[in-house]
GUNURO-232487 format. One record per residue: y negated, z negated, x of N, C-alpha, C, O in turn. Coordinates in steps of 0.001 Angstrom, whole numbers. Atoms other than C-alpha are relative to their C-alpha. Layout:
BEGIN
     n_py     n_pz     n_px    ca_py    ca_pz    ca_px     c_py     c_pz     c_px     o_py     o_pz     o_px
        Y        Z        X        Y        Z        X        Y        Z        X        Y        Z        X
...
***
This chain:
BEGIN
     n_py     n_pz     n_px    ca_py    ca_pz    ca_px     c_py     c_pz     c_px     o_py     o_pz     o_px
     -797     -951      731   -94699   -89759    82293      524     -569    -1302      952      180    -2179
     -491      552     1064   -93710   -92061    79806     -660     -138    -1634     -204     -606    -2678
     1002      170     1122   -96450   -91823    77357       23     1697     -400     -798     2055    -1245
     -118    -1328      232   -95624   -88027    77163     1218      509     -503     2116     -290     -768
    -1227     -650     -153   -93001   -85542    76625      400     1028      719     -551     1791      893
     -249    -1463     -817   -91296   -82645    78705     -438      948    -1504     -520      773    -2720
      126    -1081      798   -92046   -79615    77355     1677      873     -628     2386     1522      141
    -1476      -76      343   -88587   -78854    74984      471     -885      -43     1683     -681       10
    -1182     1205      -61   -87190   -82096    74918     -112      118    -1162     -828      656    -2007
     -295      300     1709   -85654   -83247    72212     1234    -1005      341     2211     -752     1046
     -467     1074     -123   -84284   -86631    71933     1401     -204     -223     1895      809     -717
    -1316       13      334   -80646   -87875    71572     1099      963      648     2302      771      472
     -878    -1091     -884   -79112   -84908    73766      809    -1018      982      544     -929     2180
     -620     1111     -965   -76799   -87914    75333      410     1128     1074     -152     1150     2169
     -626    -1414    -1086   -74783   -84449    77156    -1208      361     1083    -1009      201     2287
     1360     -611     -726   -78227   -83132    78613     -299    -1143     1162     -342     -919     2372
      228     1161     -891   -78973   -86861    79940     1267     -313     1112     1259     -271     2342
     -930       40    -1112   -76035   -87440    81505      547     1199      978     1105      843     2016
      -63     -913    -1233   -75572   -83735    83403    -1119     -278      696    -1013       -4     1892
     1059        6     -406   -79000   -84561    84103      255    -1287     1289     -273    -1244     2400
     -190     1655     -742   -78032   -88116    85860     1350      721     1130     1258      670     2357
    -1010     -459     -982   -74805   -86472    87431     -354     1383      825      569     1902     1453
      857     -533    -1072   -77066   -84060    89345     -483     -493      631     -116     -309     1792
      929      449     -798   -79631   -85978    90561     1570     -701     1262     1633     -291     2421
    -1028       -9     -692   -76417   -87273    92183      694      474      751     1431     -162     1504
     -567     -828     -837   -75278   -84400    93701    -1115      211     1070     -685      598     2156
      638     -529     -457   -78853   -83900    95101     -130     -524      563     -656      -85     1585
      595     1012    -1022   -79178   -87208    96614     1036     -135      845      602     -664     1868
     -990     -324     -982   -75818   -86774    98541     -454     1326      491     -953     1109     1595
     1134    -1104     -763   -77455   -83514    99615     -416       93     1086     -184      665     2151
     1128      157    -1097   -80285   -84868   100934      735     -601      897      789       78     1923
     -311      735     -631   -78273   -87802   102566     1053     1282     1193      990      946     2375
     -325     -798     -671   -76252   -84744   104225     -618      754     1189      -62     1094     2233
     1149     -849     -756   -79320   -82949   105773     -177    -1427      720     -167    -1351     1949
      798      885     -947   -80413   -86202   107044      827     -391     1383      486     -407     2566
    -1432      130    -1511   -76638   -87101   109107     -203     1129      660     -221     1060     1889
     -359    -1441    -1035   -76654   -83412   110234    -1435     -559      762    -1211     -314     1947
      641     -131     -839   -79801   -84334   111769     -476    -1357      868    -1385    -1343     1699
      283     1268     -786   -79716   -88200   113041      441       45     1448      205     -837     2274
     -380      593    -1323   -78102   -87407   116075    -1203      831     1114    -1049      718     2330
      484     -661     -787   -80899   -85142   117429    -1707     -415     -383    -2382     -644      620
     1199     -101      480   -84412   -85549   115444      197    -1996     -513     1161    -2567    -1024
      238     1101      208   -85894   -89222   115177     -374     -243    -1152    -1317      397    -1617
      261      554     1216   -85843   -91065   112018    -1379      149     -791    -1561      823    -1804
     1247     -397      499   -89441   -91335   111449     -241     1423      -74     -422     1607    -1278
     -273    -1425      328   -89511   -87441   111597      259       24    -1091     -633       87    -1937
     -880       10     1177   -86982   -87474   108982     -973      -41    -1362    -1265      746    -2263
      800      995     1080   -89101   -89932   106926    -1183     1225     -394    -1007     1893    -1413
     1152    -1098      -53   -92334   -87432   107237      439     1365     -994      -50     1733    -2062
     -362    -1501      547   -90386   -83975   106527      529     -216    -1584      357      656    -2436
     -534      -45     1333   -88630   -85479   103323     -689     -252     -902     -413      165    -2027
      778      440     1170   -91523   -87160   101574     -897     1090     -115    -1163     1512    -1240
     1331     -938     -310   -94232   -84641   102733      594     1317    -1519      137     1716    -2590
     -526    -1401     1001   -91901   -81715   101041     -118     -428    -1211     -782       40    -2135
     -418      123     1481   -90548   -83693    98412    -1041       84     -794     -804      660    -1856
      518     -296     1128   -93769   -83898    96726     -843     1362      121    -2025     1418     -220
      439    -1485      757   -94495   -80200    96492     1319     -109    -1574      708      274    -2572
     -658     -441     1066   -91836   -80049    93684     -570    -1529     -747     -715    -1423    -1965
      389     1526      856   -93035   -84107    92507    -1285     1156     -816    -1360     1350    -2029
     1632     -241      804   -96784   -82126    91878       60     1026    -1243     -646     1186    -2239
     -113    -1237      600   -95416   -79221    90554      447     -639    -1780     -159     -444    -2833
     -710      808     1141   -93062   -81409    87879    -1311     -661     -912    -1633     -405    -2072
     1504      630     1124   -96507   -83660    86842     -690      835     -451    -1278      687    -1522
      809    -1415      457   -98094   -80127    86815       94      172    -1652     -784       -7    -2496
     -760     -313      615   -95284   -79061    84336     -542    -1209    -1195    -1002     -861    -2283
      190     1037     1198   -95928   -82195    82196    -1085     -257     -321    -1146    -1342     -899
     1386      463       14   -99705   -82201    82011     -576     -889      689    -1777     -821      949
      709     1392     -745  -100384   -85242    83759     -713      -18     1388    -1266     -992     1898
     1090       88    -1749  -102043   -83771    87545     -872      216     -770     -800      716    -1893
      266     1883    -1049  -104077   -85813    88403     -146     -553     -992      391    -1549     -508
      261     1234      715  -104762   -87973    85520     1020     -859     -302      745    -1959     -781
    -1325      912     -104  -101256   -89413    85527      114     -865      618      784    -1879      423
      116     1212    -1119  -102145   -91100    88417     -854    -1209      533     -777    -1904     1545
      470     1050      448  -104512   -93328    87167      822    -1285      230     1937    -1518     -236
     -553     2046     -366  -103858   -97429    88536     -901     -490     -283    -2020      -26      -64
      799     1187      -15  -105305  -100269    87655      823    -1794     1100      624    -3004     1204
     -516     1128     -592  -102879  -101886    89976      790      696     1669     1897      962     2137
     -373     -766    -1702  -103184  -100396    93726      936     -788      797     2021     -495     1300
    -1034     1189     -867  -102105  -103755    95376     1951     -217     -622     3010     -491      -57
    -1458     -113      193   -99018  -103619    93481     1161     1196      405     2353     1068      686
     -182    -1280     -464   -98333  -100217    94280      510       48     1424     1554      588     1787
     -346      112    -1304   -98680  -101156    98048     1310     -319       48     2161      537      291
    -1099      854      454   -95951  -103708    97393     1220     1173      564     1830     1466     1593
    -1275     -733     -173   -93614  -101266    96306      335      910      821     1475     1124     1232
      -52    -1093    -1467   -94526   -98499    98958      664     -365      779     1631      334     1080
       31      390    -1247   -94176  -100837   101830     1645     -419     -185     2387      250      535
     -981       10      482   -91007  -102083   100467     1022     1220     -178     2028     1125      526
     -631    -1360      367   -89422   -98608    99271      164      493     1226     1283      451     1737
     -161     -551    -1516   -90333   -96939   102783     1103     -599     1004     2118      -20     1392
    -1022      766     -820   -88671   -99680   104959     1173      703     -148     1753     1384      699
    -1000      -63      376   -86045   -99240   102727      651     1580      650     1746     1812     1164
     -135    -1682     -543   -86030   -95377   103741      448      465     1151     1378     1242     1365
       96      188    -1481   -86679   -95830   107379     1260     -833      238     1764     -600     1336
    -2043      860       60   -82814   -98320   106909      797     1128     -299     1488     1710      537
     -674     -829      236   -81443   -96042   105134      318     1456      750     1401     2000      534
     -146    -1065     -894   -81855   -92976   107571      675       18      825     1483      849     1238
     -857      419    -1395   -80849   -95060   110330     1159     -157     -319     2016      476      297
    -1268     -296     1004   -78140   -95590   108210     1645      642       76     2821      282       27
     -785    -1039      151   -76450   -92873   108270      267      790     1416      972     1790     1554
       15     -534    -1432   -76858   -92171   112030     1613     -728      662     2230     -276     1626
     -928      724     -215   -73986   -94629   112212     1251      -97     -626     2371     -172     -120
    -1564     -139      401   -71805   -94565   109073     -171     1511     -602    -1162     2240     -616
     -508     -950      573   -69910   -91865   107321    -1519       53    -1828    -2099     -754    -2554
      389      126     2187   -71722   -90622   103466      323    -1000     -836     -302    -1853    -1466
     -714      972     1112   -69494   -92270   101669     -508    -1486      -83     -943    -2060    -1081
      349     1396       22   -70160   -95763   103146    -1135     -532     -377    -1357    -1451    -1165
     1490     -186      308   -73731   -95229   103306     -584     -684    -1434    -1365    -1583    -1745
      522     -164     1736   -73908   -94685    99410      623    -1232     -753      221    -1926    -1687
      -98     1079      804   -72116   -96995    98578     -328    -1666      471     -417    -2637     -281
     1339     1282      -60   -73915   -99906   100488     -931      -71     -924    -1352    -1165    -1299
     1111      -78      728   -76463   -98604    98280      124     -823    -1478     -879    -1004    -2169
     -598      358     1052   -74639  -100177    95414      320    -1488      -11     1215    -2161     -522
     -466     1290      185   -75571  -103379    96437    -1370     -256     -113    -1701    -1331      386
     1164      738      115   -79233  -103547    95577     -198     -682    -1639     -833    -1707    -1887
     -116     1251     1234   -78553  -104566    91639      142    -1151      266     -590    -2022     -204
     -724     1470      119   -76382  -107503    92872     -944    -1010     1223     -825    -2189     1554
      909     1263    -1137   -79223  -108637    95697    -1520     -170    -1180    -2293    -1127    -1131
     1234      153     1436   -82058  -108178    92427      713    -1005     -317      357    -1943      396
     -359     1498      775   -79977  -111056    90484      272     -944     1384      346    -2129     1059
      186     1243     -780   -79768  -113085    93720    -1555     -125      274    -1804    -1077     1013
      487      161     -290   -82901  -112662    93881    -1263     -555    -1027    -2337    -1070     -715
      720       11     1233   -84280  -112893    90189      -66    -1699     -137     -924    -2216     -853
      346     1427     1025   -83690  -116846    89792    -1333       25     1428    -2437      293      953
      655     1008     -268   -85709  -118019    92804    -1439      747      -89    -2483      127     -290
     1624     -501     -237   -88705  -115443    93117     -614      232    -1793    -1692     -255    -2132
      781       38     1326   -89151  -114386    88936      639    -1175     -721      944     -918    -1885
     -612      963      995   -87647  -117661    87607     1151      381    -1077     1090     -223    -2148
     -524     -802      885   -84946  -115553    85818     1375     -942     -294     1985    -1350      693
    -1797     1079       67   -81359  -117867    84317      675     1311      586      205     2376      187
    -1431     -406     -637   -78626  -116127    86078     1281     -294    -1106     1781    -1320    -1568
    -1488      508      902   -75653  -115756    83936     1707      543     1018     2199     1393     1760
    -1692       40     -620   -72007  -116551    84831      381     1220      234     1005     1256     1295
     -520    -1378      258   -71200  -112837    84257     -289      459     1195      598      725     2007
      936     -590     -841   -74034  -111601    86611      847     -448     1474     1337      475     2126
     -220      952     -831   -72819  -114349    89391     1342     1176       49     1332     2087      876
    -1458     -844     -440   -69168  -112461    89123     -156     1140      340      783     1522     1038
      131     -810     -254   -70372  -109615    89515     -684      346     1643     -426     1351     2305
      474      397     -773   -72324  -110643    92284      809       -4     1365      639      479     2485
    -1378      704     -818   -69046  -112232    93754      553     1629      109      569     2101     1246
    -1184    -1415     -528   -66992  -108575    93595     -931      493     1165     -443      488     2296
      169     -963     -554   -69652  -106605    95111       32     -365     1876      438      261     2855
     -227      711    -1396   -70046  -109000    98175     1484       42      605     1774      389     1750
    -1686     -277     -946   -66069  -109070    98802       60     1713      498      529     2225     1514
      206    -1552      -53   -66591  -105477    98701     -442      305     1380      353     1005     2008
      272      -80    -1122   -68320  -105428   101789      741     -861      759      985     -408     1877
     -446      458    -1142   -66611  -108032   103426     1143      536      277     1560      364     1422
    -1231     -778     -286   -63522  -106031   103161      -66     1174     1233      774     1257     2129
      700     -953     -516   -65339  -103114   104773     -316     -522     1763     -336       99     2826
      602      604    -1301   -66457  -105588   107486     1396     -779      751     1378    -1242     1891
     -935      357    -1019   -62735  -106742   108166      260     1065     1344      137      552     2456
     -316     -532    -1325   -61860  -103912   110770     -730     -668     1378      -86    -1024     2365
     1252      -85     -856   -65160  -104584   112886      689    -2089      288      577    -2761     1313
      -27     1764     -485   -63984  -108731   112684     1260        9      895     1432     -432     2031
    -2114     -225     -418   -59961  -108000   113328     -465      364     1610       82     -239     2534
      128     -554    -1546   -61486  -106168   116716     -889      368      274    -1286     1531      192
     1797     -211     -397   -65019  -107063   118023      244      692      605     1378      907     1032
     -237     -866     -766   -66140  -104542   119795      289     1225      352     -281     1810     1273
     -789     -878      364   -64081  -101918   119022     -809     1538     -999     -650     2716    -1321
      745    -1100      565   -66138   -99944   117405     -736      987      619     -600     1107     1837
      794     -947     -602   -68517   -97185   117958    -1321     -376    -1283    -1556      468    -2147
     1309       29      258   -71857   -98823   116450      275     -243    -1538     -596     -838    -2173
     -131      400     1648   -70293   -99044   112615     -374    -1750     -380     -701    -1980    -1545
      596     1136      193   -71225  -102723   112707    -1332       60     -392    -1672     -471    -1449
     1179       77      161   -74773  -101996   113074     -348      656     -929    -1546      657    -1211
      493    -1269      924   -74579   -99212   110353      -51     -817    -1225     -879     -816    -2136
      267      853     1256   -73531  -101773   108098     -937     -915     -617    -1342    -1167    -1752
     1343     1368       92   -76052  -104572   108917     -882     1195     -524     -971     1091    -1747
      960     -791      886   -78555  -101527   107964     -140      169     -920    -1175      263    -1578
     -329     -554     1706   -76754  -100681   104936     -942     -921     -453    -2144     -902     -719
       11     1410      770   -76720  -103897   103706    -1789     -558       52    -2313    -1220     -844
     1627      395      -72   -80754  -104437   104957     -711     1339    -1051    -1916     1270    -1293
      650     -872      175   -81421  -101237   103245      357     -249    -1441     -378      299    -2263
       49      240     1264   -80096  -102468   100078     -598    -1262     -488     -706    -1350    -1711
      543     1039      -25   -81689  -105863   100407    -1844      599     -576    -2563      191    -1487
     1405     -426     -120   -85137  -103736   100997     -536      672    -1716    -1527      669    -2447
     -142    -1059     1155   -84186  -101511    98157     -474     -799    -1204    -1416     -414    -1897
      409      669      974   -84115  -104564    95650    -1107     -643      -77    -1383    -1162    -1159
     1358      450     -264   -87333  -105766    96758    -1251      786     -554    -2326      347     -964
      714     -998      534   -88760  -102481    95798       97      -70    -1354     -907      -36    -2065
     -431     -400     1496   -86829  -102270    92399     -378    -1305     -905     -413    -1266    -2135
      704     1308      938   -88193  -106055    91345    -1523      211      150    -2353     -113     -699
     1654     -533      201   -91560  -104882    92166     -797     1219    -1217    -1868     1311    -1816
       75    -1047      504   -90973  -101727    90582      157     -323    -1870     -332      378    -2755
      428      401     1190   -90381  -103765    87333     -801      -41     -849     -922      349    -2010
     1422      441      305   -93565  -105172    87442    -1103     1133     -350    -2021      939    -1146
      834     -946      353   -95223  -101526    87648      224      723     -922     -762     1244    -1444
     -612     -488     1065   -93027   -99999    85103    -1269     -482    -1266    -1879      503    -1681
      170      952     1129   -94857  -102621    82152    -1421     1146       59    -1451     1896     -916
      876    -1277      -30   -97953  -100060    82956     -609      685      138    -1577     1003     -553
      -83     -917     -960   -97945   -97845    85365     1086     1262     -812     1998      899    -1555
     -774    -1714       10   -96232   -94094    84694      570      602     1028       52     1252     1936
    -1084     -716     -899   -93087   -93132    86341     -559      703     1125     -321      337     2276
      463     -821     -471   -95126   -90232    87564     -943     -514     1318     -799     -193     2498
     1171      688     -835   -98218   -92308    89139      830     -892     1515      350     -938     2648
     -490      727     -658   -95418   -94618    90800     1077      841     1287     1367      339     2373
     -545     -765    -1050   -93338   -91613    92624    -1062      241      510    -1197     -359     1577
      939     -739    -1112   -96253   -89955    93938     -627     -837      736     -911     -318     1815
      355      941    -1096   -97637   -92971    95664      748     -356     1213      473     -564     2395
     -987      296     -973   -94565   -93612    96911      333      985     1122      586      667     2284
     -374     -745     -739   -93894   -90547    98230    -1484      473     1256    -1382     1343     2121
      878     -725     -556   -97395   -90123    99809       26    -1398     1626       53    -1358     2856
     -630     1018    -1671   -96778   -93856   101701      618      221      611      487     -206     1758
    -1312     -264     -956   -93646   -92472   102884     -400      930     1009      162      875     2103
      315    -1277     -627   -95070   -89595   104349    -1301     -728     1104     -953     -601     2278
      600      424     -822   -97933   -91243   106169      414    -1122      953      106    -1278     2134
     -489      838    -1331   -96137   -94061   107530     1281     1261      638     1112     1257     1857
     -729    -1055     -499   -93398   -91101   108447     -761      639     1589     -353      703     2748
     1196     -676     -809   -96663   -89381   110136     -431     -840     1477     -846     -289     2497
      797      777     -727   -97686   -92360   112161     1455     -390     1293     1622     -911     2395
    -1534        8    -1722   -94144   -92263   114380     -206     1231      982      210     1231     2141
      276    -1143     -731   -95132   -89118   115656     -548      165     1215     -366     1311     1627
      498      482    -1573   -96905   -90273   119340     1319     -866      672     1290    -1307     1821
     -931     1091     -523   -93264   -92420   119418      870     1416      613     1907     1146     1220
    -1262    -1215     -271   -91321   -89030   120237      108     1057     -795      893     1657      -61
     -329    -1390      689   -91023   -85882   117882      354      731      827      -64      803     1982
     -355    -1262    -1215   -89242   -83072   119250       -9     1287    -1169      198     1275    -2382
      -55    -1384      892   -89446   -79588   117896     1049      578     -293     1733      834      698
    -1163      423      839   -86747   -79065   115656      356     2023       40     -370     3013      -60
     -107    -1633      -50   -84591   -75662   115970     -230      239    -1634     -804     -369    -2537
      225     -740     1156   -84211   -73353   113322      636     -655     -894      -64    -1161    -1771
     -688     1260      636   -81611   -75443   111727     -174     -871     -433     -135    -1027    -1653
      734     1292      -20   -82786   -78533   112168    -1462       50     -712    -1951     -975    -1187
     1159       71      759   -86032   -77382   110656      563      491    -1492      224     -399    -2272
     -828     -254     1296   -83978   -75675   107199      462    -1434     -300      343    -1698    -1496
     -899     1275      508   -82103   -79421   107166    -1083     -476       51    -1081     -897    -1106
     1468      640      298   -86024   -80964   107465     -276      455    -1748     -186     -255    -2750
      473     -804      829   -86944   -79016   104953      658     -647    -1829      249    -1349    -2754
    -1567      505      597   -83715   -79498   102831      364    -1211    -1045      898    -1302    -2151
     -239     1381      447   -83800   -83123   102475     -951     -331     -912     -638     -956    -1926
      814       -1      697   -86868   -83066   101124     -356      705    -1390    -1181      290    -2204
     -177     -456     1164   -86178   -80638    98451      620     -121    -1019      248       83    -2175
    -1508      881      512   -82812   -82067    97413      -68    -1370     -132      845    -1937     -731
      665     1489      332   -84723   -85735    97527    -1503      323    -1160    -1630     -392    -2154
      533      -97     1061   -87526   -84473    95531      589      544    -1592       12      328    -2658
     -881     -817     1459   -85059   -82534    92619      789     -997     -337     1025    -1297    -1507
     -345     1284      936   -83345   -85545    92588     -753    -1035     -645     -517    -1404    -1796
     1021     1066      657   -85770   -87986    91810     -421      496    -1492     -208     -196    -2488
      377     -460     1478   -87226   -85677    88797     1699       23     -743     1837     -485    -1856
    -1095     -658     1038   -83582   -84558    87520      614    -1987     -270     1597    -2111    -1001
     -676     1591     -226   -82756   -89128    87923    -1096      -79    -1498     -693     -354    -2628
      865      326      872   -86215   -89199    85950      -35      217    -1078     -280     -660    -1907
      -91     -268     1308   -85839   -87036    83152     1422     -210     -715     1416     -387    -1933
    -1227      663      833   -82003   -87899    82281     -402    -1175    -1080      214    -1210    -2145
      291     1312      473   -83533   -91163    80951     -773      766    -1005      -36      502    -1954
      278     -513     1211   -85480   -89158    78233      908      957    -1058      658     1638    -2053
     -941     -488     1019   -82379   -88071    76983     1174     -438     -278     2031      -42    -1069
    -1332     1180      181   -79914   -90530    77238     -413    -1699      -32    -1403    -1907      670
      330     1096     -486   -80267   -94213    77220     1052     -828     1147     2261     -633     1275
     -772      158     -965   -79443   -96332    80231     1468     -392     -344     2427     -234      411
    -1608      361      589   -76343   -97465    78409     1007     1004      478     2115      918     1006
    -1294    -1037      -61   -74891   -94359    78542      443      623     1041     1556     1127     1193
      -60     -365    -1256   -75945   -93432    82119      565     -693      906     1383     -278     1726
     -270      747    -1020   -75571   -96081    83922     2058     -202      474     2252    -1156     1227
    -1039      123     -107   -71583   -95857    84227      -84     1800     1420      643     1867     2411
     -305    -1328     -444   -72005   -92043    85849    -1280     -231     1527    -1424      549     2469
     1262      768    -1596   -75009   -93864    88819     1405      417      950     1251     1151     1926
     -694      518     -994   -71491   -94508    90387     1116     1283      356     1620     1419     1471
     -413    -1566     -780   -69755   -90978    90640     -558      579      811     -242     1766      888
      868     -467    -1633   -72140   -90382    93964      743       23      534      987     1053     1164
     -681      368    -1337   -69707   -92078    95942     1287     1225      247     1988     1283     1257
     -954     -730     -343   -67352   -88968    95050     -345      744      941      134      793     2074
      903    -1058     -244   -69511   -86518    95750     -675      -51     1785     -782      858     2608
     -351      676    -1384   -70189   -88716    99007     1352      334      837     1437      953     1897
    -1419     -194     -662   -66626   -88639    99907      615     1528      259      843     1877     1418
      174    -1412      148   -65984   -85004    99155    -1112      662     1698     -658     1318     2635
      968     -421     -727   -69174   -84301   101442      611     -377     1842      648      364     2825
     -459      857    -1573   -67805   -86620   104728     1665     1089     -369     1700     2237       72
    -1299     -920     -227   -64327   -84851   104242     -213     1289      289      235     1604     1391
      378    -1191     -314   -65564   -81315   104110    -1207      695      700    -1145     1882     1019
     1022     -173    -1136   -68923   -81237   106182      125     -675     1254     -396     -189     2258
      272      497    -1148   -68435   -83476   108624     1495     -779      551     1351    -1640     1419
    -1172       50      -49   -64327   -84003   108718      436    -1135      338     1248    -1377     1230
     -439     1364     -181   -64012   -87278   108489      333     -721    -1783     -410     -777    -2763
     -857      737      780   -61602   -89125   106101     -564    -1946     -580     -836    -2775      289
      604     1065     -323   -62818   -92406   104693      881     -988      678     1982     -496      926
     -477     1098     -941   -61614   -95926   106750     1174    -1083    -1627      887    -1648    -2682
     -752      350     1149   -58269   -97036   104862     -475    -1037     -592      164    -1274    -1617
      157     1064      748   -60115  -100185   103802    -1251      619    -1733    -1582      233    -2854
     1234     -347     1184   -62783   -98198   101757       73       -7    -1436     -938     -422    -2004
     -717     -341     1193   -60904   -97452    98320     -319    -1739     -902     -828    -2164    -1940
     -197     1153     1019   -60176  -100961    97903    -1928     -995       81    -2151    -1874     -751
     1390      462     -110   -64405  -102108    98992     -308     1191    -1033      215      746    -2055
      590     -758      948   -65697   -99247    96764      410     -765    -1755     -491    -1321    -2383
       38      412      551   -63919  -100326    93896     -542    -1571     -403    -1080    -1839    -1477
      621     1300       71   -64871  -103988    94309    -1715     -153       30    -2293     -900     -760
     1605     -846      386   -68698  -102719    94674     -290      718     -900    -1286      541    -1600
      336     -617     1603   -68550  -100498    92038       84     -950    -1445     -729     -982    -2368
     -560      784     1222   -66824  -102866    89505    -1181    -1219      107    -1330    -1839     -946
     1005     1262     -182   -69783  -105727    90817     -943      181     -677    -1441     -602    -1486
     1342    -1078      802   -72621  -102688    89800      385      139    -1181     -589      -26    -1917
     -336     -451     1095   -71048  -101895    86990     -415    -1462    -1287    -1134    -1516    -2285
      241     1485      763   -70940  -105692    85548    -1648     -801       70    -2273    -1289     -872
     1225      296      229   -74082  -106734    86375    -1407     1046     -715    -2419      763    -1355
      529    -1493     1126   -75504  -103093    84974      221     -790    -1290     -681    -1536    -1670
     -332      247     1739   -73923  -104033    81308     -711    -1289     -289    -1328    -1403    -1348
      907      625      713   -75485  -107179    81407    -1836       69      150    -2644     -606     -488
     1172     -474     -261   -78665  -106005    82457     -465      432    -1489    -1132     -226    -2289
     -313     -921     1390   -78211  -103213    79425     -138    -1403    -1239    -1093    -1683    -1963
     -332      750     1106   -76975  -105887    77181    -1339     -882     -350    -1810     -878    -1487
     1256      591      137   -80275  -108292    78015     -699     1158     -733     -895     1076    -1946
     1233     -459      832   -82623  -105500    77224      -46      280    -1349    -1047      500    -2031
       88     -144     1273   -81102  -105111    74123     -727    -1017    -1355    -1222     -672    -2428
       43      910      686   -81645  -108547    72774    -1313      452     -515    -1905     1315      134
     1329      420      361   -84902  -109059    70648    -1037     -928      687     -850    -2087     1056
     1208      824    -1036   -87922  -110303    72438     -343     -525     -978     -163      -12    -2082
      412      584      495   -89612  -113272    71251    -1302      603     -394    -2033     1366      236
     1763     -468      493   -92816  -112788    69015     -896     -924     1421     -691    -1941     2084
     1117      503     -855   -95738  -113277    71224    -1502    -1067    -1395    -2561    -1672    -1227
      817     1112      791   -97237  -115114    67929     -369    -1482      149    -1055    -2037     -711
***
């Protein structure tokens, strides 16, 4: 998609980019909604199947929209592709389970720890310097969780399974950055476009292949919230995608982190639960971690690249 344009764009609309970014936001709390309403009855892999399968009827429709079916989806780099599939999915298949355990809110904002596991992960696998900045940032988002993880220490036991929701989180944002340093590598040139629809077609076949483990036939409900997730995970992904042709990440990347309202909001009024008094003060310490290692992210790409002379 990147070698193109939407049809109507027009550059510099910072306003356009950022409603555009603070949707996809609303859509991916959404989806993450449809998926809790249905973890306690329909098995994960299910899940996985109904959301990718759907989502790309509106992915084909969008490349439609932009000229690019099928020739958009031109690779010269399948094995890398795998990579990020196999990677991304996991991440999916965590994240579902996820949510079978904690509240929205928490969920999302585990999610807000795969920047700060990319820079732990940038010196030893791409040789990348680490800067002091990054490292602090690093440092908040981690207290962030361990704050989150005092109740569960104060009184093993005591819980109802939120321990394990977290170890997921936290694996699902681990998985996540594994995807998003891969996803680097396909960015340089590969097309946005070529790189969702793969993704979404791995998701859907490994989704497919749980199906002899248990499926159950999903009521009427439960099939609308199938359905659901997948529509509200595919509209986000395009409305995440095209913000970025009208804003730069500079300007977005501060509004990534208004989910967790929209999260919170969602667990209070769908599913009547209040967040856990420690959350306020872990959100901010996770947010403020994302946020700092974001700007220098931003700030690197700004610099001038060396001539390749």
């Amino acid at each position: 998609m990147s070698a193109s344009r939407l049809p109507g764009e027009s550059r510099g609309t910072v306003p356009v980019g950022i409603g555009l970014r603070v949707l996809s936001g609303v859509l991916f709390v959404a989806m993450a909604c449809c998926v809790k309403g249905l973890s306690a009855d329909v098995p994960v892999g299910q899940i996985v199947f109904f959301r990718s399968a759907v989502a790309m009827v509106p992915l084909v429709l969008f490349l439609v929209w932009c000229r690019e079916w099928p020739q958009g989806l031109a690779t010269e780099r399948p094995m890398g592709h795998l990579v990020r599939c196999v990677l991304g999915c996991l991440a999916m298949f965590a994240s579902f389970a996820t949510l079978g355990f904690l509240p929205v809110a928490e969920a999302t904002l585990l999610t807000y720890l795969s920047p700060l596991f990319v820079v732990i992960l940038a010196g030893p696998l791409l040789a990348e310097h680490v800067s002091p900045v990054r490292w602090a940032g690093v440092l908040l988002g981690l207290s962030g969780v361990a704050i989150l993880l005092v109740p569960e220490v104060a009184a093993p036991g005591a819980g109802d399974g939120r321990l394990i929701g977290l170890g997921l989180g936290v694996l699902t944002a681990l998985l996540t950055a594994g995807a998003l340093m891969q996803l680097r590598r396909l960015a340089q040139s590969e097309s946005p476009g070529a790189i969702a629809f793969y993704f979404a077609l791995v998701c859907t076949l490994a989704g497919l292949a749980t199906a002899p483990f248990g499926w159950v036939l999903p009521t009427a409900g439960e099939a609308a919230l199938l359905v659901g997730a997948g529509l509200f995970g595919g509209a986000a992904h395009i409305a995440m995608t095209v913000s970025f042709r009208y804003a730069p990440a500079s300007a977005l990347a501060p509004f990534e982190y208004v989910t967790v309202l929209w999260a919170v909001s969602s667990d209070v009024l769908l599913f009547g639960g209040w967040p856990q008094p420690v959350f306020a003060g872990a959100a901010t310490l996770v947010v403020l971690g994302a946020l700092l290692v974001a700007r220098q992210e931003i700030a690197r790409a700004r610099r001038p690249q060396p001539s390749a002379e």
